[in-house]
N, C-alpha and C positions, 0 to 999 in steps of 0.2 A: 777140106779145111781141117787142120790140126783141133784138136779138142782143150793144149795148153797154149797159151799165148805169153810165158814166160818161164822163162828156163829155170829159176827155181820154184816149178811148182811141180809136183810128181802128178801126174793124170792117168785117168782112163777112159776110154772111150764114152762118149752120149751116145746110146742108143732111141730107135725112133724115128717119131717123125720131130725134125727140129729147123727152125729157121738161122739162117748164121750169124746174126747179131745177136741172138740170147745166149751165147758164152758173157759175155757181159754182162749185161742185167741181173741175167742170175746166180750174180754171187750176191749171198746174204749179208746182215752187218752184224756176223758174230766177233767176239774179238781179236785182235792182229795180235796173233802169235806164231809160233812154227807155219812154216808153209806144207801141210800136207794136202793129199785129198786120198780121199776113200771109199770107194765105194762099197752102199750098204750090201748087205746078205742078200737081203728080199729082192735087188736086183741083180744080184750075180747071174740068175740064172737065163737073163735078156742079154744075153750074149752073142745072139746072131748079127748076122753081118746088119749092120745099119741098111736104110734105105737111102737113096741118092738125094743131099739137098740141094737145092737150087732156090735163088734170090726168086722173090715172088713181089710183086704189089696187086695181085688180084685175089688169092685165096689163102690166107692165112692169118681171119680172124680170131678163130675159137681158139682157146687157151692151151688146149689140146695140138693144136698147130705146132706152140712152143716147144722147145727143147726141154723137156721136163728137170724138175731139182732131183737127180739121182744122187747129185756129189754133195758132198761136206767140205767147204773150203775154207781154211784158217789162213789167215795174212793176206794181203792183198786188198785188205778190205779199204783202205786208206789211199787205196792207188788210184781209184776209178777218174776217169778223165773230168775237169773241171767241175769236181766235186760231188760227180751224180748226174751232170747235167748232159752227161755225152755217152754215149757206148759205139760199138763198133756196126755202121750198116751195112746194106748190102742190098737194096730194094733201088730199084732203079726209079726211085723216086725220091721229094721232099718226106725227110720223115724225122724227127727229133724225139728225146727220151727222156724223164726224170727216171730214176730209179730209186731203190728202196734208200741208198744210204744217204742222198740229198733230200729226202722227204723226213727221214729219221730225226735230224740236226734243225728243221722248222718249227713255228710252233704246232705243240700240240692241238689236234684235232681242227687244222686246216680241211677246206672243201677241195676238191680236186683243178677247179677254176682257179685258184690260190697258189696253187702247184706247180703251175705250168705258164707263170707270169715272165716268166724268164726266156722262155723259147721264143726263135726267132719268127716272126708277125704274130704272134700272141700278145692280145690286147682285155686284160681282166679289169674287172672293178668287183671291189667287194660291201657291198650295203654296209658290214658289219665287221668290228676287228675279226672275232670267232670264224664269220663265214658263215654264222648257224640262219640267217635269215636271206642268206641264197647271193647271188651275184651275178653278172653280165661277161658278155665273153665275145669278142669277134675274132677274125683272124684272115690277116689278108685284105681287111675290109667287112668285110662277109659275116653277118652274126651267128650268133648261135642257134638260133630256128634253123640256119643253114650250113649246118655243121651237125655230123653225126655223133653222137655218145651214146659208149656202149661199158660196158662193167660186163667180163666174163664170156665172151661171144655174143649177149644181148642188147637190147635195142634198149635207153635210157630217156629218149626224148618224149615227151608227150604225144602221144597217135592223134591227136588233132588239130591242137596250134604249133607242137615241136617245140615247145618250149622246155629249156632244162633247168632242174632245179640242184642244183650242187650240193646242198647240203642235206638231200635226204641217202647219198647213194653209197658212201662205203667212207670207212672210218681209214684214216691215213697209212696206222699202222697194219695195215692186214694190206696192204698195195705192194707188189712187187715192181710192177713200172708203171709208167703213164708214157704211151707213144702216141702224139701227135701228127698227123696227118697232112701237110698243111695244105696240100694240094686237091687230093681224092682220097675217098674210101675203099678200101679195097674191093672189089666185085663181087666179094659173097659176102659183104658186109648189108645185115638185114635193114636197109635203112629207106624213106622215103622224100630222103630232105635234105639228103647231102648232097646239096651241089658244092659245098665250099671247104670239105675237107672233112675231117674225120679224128675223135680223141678216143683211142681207146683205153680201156682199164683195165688189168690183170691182178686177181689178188695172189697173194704168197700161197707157195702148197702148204699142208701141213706138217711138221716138224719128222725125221723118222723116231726122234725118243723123248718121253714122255716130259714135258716142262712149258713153260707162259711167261709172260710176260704182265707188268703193273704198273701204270705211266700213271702219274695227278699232275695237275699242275694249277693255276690260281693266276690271274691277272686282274689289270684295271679295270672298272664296271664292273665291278665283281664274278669276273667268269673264273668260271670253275670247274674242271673236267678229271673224272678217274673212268680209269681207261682198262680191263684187263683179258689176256686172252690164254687160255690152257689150250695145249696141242698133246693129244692121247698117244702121239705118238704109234709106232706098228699096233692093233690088236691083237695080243695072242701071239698064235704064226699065222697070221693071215698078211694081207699083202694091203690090207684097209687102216687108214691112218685118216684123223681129222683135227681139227680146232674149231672152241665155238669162243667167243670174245662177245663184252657188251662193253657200251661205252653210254657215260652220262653226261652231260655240257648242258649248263643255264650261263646267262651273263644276264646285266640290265643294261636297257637300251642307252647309245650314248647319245640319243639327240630324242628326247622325248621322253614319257611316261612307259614302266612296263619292263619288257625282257623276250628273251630267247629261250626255251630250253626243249632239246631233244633225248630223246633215249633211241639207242640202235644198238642192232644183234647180228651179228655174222657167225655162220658158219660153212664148213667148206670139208667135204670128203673127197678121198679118191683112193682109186685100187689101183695097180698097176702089176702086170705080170707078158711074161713070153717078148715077143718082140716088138714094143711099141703099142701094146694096149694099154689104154687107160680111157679107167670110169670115173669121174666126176658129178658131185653135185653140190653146189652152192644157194644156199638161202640167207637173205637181206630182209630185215625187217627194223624199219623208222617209224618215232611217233614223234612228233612235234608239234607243240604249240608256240607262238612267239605272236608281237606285235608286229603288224605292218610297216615301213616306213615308207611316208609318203613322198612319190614324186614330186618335180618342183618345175616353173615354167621358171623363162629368164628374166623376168620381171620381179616374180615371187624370188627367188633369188639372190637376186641383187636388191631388192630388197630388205630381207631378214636373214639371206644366206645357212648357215645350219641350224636356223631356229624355225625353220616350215617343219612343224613339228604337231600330232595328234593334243587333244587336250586331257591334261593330268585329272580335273575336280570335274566331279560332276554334281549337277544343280537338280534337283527333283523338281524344284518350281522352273527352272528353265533349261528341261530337258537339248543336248544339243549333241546332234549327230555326229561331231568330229572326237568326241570321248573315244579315249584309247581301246577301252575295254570292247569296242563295238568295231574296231579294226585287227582283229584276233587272225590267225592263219595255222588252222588245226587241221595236219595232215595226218593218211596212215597209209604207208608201202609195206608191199610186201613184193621181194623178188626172187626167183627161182630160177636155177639152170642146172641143167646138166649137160656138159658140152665131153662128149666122149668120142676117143678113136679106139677103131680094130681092127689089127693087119689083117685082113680076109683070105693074101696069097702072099707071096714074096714081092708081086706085083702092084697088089690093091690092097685099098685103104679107104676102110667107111667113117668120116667124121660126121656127126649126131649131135648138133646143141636143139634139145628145145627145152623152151623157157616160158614162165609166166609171170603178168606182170598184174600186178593190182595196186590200184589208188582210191584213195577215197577222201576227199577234203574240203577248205575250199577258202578264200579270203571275203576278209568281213566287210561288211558294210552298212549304211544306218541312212533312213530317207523320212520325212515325215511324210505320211499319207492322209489322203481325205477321205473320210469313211463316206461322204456325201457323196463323192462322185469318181468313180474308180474307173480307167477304160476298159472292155474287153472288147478290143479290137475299135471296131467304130461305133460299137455299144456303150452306152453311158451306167453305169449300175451302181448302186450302193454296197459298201462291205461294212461286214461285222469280224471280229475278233476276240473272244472269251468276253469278258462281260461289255466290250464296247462296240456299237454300234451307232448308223447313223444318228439316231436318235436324241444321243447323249454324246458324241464326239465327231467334229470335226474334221480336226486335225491331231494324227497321232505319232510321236517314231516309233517307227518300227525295224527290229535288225531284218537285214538283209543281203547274205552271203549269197556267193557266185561257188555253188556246189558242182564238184566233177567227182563223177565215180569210173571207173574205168576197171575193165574184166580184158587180158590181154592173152591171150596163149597163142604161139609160135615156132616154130623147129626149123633150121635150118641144116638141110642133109648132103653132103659133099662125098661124091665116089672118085677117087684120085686113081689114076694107072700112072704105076712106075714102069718104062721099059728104058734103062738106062739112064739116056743121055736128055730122054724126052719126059714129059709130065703132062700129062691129061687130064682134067677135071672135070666133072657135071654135078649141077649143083640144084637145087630145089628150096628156096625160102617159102615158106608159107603161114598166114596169120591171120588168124580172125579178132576183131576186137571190137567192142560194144561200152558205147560210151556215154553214159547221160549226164548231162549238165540242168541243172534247175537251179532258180533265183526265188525261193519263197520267203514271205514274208511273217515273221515271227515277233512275240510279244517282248518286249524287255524289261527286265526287273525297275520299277521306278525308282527304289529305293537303294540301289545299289551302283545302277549302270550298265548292267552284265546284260548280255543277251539272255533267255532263261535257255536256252540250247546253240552252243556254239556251230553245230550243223542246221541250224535254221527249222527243226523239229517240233513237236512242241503242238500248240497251239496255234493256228496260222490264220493268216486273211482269209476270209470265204468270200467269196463275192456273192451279188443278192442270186447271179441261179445257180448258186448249187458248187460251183466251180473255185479251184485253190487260185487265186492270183500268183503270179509269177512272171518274175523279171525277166527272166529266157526259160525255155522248157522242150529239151532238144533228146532222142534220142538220135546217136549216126553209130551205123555200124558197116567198117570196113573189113574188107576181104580182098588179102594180096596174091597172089602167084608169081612169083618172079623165077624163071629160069636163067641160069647161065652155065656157061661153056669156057675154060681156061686153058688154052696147050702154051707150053713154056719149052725151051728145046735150048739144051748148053753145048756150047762149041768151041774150040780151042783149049780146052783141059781146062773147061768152066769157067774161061778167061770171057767170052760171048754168049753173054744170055738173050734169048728174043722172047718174047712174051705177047699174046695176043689175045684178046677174050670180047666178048657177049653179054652182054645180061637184057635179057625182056622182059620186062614188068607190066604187069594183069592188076590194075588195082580200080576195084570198084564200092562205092561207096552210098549208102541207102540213108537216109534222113526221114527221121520225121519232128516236123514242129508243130507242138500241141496248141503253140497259142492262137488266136483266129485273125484273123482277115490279113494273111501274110502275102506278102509280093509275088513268092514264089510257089505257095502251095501249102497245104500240109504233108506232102510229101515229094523228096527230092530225089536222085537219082543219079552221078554222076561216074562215070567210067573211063580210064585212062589207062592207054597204051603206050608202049614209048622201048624203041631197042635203042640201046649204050653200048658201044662200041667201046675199045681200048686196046690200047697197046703199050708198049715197051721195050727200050733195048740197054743193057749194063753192058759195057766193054772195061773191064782190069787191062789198065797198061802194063801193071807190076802191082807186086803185095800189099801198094802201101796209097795208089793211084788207081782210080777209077771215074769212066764218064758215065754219066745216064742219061735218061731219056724219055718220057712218055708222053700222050696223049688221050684222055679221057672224056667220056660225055658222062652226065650227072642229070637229074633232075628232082623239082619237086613238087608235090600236086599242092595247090589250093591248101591252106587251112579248112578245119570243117565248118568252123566261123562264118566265113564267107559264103555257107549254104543256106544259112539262116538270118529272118529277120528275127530283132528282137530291143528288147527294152521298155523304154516309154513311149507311150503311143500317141499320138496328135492328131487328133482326128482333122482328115486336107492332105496332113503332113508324111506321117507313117512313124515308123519305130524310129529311135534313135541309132538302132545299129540295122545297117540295110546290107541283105544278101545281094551277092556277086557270083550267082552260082555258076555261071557257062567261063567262066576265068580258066584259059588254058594253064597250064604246065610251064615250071618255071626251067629252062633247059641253058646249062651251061657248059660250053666246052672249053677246056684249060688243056696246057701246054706245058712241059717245064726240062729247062734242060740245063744238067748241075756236072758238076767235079767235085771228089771227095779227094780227101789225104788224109789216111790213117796208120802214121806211124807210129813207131814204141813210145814215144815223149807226147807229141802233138796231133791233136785230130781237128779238120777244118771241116768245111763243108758251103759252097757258095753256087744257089742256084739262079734260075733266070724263070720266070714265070710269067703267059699269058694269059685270059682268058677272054672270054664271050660270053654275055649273059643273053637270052632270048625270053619275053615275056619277064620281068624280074616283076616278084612279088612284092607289095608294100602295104602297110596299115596307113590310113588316112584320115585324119578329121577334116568333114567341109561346112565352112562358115555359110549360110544362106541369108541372102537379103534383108532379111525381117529378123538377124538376131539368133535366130535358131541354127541347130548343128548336129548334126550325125555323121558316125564311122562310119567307115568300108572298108573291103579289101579291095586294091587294085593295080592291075598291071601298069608297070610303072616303065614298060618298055625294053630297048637295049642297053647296055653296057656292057663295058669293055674295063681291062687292066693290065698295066704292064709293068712291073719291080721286080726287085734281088732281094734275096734273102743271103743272109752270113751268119754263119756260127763256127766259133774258135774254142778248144780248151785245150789243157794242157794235165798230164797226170803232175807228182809233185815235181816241181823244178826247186827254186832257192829257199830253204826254209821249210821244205813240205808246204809250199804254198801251191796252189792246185788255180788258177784264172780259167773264167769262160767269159767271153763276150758274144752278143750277139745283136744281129739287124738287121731292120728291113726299111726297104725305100720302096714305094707303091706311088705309080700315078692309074691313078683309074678317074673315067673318066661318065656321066650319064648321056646317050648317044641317042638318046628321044626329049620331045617336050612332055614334060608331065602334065595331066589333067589335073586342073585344080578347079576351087569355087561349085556352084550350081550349074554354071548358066551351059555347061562342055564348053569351055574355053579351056584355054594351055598357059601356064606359062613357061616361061625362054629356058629353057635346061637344059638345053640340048649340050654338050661339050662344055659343062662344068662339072668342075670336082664333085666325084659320090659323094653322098654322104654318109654316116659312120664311119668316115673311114681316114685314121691320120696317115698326111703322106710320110714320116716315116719315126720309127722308133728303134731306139736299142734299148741293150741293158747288159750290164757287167756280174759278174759274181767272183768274188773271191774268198777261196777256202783255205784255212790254216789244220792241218790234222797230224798231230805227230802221235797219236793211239792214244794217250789219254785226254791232253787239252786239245779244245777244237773251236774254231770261231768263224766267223764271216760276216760278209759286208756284200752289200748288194745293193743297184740303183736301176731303175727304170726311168725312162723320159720316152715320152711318149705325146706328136706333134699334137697340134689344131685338129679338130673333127668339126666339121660341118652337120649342121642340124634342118637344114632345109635344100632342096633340089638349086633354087636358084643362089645359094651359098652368101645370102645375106645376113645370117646368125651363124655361130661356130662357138665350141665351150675352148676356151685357151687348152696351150699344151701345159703339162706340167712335168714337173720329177719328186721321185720319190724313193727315200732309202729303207733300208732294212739293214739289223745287224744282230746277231746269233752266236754265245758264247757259252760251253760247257769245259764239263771236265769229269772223264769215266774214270770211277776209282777200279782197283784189283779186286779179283774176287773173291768176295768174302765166304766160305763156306759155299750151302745149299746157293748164295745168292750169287748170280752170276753179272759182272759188270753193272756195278750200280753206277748211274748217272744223274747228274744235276745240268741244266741249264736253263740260259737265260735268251727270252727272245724279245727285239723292239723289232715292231713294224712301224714304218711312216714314223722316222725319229723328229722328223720335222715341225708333225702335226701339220700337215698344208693341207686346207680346206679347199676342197676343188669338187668340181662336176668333173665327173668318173665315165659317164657312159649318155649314148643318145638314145632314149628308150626309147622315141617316137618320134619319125623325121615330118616335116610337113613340107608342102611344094613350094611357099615362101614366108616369112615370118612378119615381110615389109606389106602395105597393100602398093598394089601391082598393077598394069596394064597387063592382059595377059594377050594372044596371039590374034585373036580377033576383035581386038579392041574395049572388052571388060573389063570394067572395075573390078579385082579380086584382091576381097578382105586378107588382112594377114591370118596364117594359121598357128598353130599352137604347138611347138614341138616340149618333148617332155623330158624332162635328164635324173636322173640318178645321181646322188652326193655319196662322193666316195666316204671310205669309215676313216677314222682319226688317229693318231697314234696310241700303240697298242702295245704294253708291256707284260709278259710272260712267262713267269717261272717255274718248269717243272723238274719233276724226278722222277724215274723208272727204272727199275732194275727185271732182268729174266733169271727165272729158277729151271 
């Protein structure tokens, strides 16, 4: 593949190891002037013959994989296909891109969920305009527990419920792209929960000469964000270059008492020297506190609609546990990577990410307790708490956060054999992680409202023997081994690629729960095996025409949730949350077979997608006879799906106007009856529409850029989702616009391309249910399969954020 893809640009060769859709991506959003490019000093002397590329979708997640920023590219910067939204692929599979300069032109300090709303079967919602208080994500159907995120070749998702949180994980402007997955994860992608595709994150390298960048900006509900990042550019003569950036963002909440505010730090090194070496290391570190916002049933809802909201005043004579201040969400991450290649022969090539990952937080909560009668387990006992005790108090509130600490290190090592026309890979992931969860119960200031320690620290319940009470009290420590195996092999002057690969996965996982007289034990035990087969085949008819093809298995184990009981305890009854520990493996096999068209003007992309789910995993509330009600996890059996995905842009055509459209049409279908109620009855689900999952959505974007004024316009609509297995409740479909207008002034001296603009999200303001956070088997009460009365259950939704107006300015020196 040629290194220019337009004949007024002068080039020189990428050396490396590089995939062939990052000539696009990596061009940066410096400003459109001359068309030249240059390569630096420090790489002139990486002059050896390149290594042979070949289109991959099994190994080529670490960053290092990429085609490295050797080149300095002026103009063109305004060309890129529907605006950012498209680059050129080559992966014989579903795969879509934001890049840097569509992410640049949003508002400031969007979550990366926010990002990629436009991609086709990408379904976001966001709690908050900012983003800063986290948001929902599916795609395909399929949520985000099952779907992989990664930042940097590392693994983003929670090691034990997989849940992701988008707004602790990288600040927008340090992202060079965001590649979408929608299908599968790549084979050496460290992950244990993608069955349903895959988002990865690449940040930008570091600058070669010495200068930063300065972004603020200010909108409604008072958010507020400055933004700045210096790049040290070459050291010396050495071949070592970095940037370190922090970013600040608060808003106040817009449906409640309270606010948001984060601080985050990035930085990112690397060396690079001879032919295709490079060292890398990247560290993320977030601290946020913000208020919760609370979920809402469809009752509550329709009811009070955006006003189910925390309470503002607090009473000292009548202490009440829905006060804001006692629904707090005080996290601290810290991420590490170093994802590194080095040519070892002309042949071989060792890539090396390992990474660590630390958490430490937890979201608040507030219960009154009885000092008179505490349970431990099926023990009746009294508790004390700093000066109160039975004696003198009854009934008390006390806060009560769901604390996770998490200790994460992992490496994932990849040995490639180039001989020619063939590619051979073996690959080694490996992780140990150690996870504790505790729920203690803590004193709160009466006079104020405040917890006296937002981690639940402090002064705590003791019960009468001797023992902390606690709402769960779980250590799980997991240990993965995953091998796999990739040979890829190109044919017809790289016209036919075949692709074939392995991965077996070792993952075993040790529990123990401290609280007493649990279902399962105090200590648990559980081990999963499982080989994933794949394949692949790309045929180019011509330059600009290409078919693909593949077939993937995927799985995921159990949450660690599901190993434990825990909660409130009933003595008859048991905890409120009841383990599910022997729950096999959630295994799905997808299918997908697409045509591309990547001409000089227009690039398309419309594929055809299967799958099978086996064992699908689900969160459940069951309603019991007498009123009472406890969670689980539970297999929720087979399904099935079968849709098209479509994506269109165009670089400028009339006007430097730049269009993307895209969509997807899903029918998927649940191909068992689900358990529901106490009594093991079912009800009828068998061949009704899944739930979370609308049958189908587009969305447009359109860009205006003639190098200084810039604007766009942007709409989402997105069908019906179903909130229950027997598809008796569903939150409507809606749409939603967006619209983004600047204007980069000339450079002024030292300052380099000052800019102003303006951003509206959701100009409409449309008050809607955004997301299904918790599906239940049915919402109506039911006969169910063997003739039971079964109560309705409770599904849960998320209120999407409101409109959101944004005006910043950044200039780079």
């Amino acid at each position: 593949m040629p290194s220019c893809f337009r004949k007024s640009i002068v080039c020189t060769t990428l050396v490396g190891i590089a995939i062939p859709y990052a000539w696009e991506a990596n061009i940066p959003t410096a400003k459109a002037e001359t068309s030249t490019v240059k390569a630096s000093q420090h790489t002139k002397a990486a002059s050896k013959k390149p290594t042979v590329t070949l289109p991959s979708m099994m190994g080529a997640t670490a960053p290092t994989d990429q085609a490295a920023e050797k080149l300095e590219v002026h103009g063109g910067r305004h060309r890129a296909v529907g605006g950012g939204l498209m680059i050129k692929e080559d992966a014989p599979k579903s795969r879509s891109t934001v890049t840097a300069e569509y992410i640049a032109k949003q508002a400031a300090g969007l979550n990366p969920m926010q990002l990629i709303e436009s991609l086709p079967g990408v379904n976001t919602t966001s709690t908050d305009p900012m983003g800063l208080s986290g948001g929902h994500m599916s795609m395909r159907g399929l949520t985000e527990n099952q779907i992989g995120f990664e930042l940097e070749g590392f693994p983003i998702n929670d090691i034990g419920n997989y849940a992701v949180y988008p707004q602790e994980i990288v600040d927008p402007e340090n992202l060079r792209t965001i590649n979408v997955e929608q299908g599968s994860a790549d084979l050496d992608s460290p992950h244990l929960n993608a069955t349903g595709g895959a988002v990865n994150m690449y940040l930008r390298n570091p600058k070669d000469k010495l200068g930063g960048e300065i972004v603020g900006s200010y909108g409604n509900y008072n958010a507020r964000r400055i933004f700045g990042r210096l790049d040290t550019g070459y050291v010396g003569n050495t071949n070592v270059k970095g940037f370190v950036s922090f970013s600040d963002a608060t808003e106040h909440s817009w449906r409640g008492p309270g606010g948001q505010n984060k601080m985050h730090g990035e930085t990112k090194w690397m060396s690079e020297w001879g032919q295709g070496n490079i060292v890398s290391f990247s560290l993320v570190g977030n601290q946020s506190t913000g208020v919760l916002f609370p979920t809402t049933y469809m009752d509550t809802w329709q009811q009070q609609g955006i006003h189910n909201a925390y309470e503002s005043k607090w009473d000292p004579k009548n202490p009440s546990k829905n006060y804001y201040q006692l629904h707090r969400n005080p996290f601290t991450n810290i991420y590490a990577s170093a994802p590194s290649t080095f040519t070892l022969t002309d042949h071989l090539t060792l890539t090396e990410t390992p990474y660590f990952w630390y958490g430490n937080g937890n979201g608040g909560g507030a219960y009154n307790e009885s000092l008179t009668s505490q349970q431990y387990g099926n023990e009746t006992l009294t508790g004390s708490i700093g000066p109160y005790n039975a004696s003198n108090t009854s009934s008390l509130l006390l806060y009560n956060p769901s604390n996770t600490q998490t200790y994460r290190p992992g490496s994932v090592t990849k040995l490639t054999l180039h001989t020619g026309i063939n590619r051979l890979t073996v690959g080694y992931w490996f992780e140990y992680s150690k996870q504790l969860q505790t729920g203690p119960f803590s004193l709160v200031d009466n006079e104020t409202g405040k917890p006296e320690d937002l981690l639940g620290g402090g002064q705590n319940l003791i019960l009468s023997n001797g023992v902390t009470a606690q709402y769960r009290d779980t250590l799980t420590q997991t240990r993965i081994h995953t091998m796999f195996i990739v040979d890829s092999i190109s044919l017809l002057n790289n016209r036919l690629n075949l692709e074939a690969g392995l991965k077996y996965a070792v993952v075993n996982r040790q529990g123990h729960n401290f609280l007493p007289d649990t279902s399962t034990g105090p200590y648990i035990n559980g081990s999963w095996q499982q080989p994933l087969p794949a394949a692949s085949i790309r045929y180019k008819i011509n330059d600009e025409n290409q078919l693909f093809a593949s077939s993937t298995t995927n799985f995921r184990i159990p949450m660690n949730t599901s190993l434990y009981d825990s909660g409130t305890f009933t003595p008859g009854v048991g905890y409120s949350t009841r383990a599910n520990a022997n729950m096999k493996p959630e295994i799905s096999i997808s299918e997908e077979f697409g045509w591309r068209y990547q001409g000089p003007t227009v690039m398309s992309s419309v594929s055809y997608f299967h799958y099978n789910f086996t064992n699908r995993l689900y969160q459940q509330t069951v309603v019991m006879p007498n009123g009472n009600y406890y969670s689980r996890s539970f297999n929720g059996g087979n399904s099935h799906a079968d849709g098209v995905d479509f994506e269109i842009g165009t670089r400028p055509i009339l006007y430097h106007i730049r269009p993307y459209f895209s969509a997807e049409y899903i029918n998927a279908r649940t191909d068992s009856n689900v358990a529901a109620g106490s009594g093991g009855d079912f009800v009828f689900s068998k061949g009704k529409f899944a739930p979370q999952t609308p049958k189908y959505q587009f969305a447009l974007n359109l860009d205006y850029d003639d190098g200084h004024l810039f604007g766009g316009y942007s709409l989402k609509y997105v069908a019906k989702q179903y909130s229950t297995f027997v598809n008796d409740q569903h939150i409507p479909g809606y749409l939603t616009m967006n619209i983004n207008v600047g204007y980069r002034f000339p450079d002024m001296g030292a300052f380099k391309s000052p800019t102003l603009k303006l951003n509206l999200r959701n100009i409409t303001d449309r008050h809607y249910l955004g997301y299904v956070n918790g599906t239940a088997a049915n919402a109506l009460a039911t006969t169910g399969m063997y003739g039971t009365s079964i109560k309705g259950g409770s599904s849960t939704f998320s209120i999407a954020a409101p409109f959101m107006v944004m005006g910043g300015a950044s200039v780079d020196f």
